[in-house]
C-alpha positions as CSV (number, residue, x, y, z in Angstrom):
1,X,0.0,0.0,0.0
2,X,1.1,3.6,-0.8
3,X,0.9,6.2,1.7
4,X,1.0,9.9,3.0
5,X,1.5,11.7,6.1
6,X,0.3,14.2,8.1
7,X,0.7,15.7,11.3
8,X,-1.4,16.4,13.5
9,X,-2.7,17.1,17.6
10,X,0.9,19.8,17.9
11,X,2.7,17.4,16.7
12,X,1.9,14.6,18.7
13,X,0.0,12.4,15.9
14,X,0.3,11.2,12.7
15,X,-2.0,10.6,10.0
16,X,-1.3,7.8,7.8
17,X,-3.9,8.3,4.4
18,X,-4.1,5.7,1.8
19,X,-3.4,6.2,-2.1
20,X,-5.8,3.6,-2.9
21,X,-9.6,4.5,-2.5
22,X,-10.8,2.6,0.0
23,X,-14.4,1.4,1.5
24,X,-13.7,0.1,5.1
25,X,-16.7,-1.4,6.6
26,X,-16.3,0.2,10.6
27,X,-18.3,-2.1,11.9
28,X,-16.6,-5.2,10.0
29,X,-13.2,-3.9,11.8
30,X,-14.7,-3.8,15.2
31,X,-15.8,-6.7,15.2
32,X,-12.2,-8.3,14.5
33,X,-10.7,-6.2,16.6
34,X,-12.3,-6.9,19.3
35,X,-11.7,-10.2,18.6
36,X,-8.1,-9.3,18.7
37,X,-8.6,-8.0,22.4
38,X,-8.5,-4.4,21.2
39,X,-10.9,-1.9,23.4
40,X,-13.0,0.3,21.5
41,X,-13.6,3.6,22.2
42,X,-16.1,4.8,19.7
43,X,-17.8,3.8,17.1
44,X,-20.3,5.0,14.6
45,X,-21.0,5.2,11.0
46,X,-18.1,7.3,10.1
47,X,-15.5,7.0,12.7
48,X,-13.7,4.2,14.9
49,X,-11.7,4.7,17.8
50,X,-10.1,1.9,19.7
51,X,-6.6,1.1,21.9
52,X,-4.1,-0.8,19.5
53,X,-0.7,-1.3,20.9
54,X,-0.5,1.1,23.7
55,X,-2.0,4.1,21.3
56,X,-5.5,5.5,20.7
57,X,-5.9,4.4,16.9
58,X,-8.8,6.0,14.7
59,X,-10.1,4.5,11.5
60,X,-11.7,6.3,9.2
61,X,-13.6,4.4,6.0
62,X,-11.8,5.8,3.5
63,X,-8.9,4.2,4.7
64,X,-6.9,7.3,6.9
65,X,-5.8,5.9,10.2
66,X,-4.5,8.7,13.1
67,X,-2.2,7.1,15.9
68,X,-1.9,9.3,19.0
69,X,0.9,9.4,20.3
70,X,2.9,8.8,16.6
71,X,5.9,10.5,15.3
72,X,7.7,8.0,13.2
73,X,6.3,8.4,9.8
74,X,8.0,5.1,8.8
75,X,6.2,3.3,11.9
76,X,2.9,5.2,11.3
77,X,2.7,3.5,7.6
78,X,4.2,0.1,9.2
79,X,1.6,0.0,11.7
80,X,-1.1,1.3,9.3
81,X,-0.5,-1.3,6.6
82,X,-0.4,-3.8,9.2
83,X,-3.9,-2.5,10.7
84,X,-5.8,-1.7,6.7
85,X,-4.9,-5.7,5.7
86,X,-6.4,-7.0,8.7
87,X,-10.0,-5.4,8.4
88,X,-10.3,-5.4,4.8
């Protein structure tokens, strides 16, 4: 997968957002990661928000994921990758 960055929260987070157009089904990816032991935080149509990995993680359905707290852009693409192949 192809990715940019951005930076957000002061600095403090980073935005990973897919090249690819993407459909994520929220409700498809809580239910796995749950599964997986993740807590989620808040959920609705539009928006997911869970604890991944000692960060608050939110998925959006177009495929952007924000990790607070994030500032490695290499890890915030690892760690998104990781996260978009295992709800899709």
């Amino acid at each position: 997968m192809r990715f940019t960055t951005a930076r957000l929260c002061g600095g403090k987070a980073l935005m990973a957002i897919s090249a690819d157009i993407l459909d994520i089904d929220i409700e498809h990816a809580a239910q796995i990661l749950e599964a997986e032991g993740c807590v989620i935080k808040e959920k609705d149509e539009m928006i997911l928000v869970f604890e991944w990995e000692g960060k608050e993680v939110t998925l959006y359905p177009q495929g952007k994921v924000m990790y607070l707290p994030q500032q490695d852009r290499a890890q915030c693409i690892a760690d998104a990758t990781k996260l978009l192949e295992k709800v899709r």
